[in-house]
C-alpha positions, 0 to 999 in steps of 0.5 A, spaced: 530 269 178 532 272 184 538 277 185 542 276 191 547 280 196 554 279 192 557 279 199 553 275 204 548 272 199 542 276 202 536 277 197 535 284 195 530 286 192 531 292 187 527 297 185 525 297 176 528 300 172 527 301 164 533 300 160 536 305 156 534 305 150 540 308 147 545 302 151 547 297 146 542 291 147 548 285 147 552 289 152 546 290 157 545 282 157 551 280 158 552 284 165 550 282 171 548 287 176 552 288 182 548 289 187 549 289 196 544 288 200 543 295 205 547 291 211 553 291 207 553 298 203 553 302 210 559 297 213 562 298 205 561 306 206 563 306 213 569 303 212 571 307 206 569 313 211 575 311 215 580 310 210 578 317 206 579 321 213 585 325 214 590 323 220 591 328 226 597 332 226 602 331 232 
């Protein structure tokens, strides 16, 4: 199975992670990963930049 970009649709491969032992077992299988490919995390964070910004007084 391959993990894809959930906006562009880009393969992403992610690193192996080891499930925790202490999750439970039937939620750890029904949620997907969300996952965004290295293009749409910088615009992501860039527009989230711009948002949070502080207007300039007049």
């Amino acid at each position: 199975m391959q993990i894809r970009c959930m906006m562009c649709g880009r393969p992403v491969e992610l690193e192996e992670f080891k499930p925790d032992p202490y999750d439970d077992e039937d939620e750890s299988q029904k949620k997907s990963p969300v996952v965004f490919c290295q293009m749409c995390e910088a615009k992501i964070r860039h527009e989230s930049d711009e948002s949070q910004k502080v207007p300039k007084p007049m």
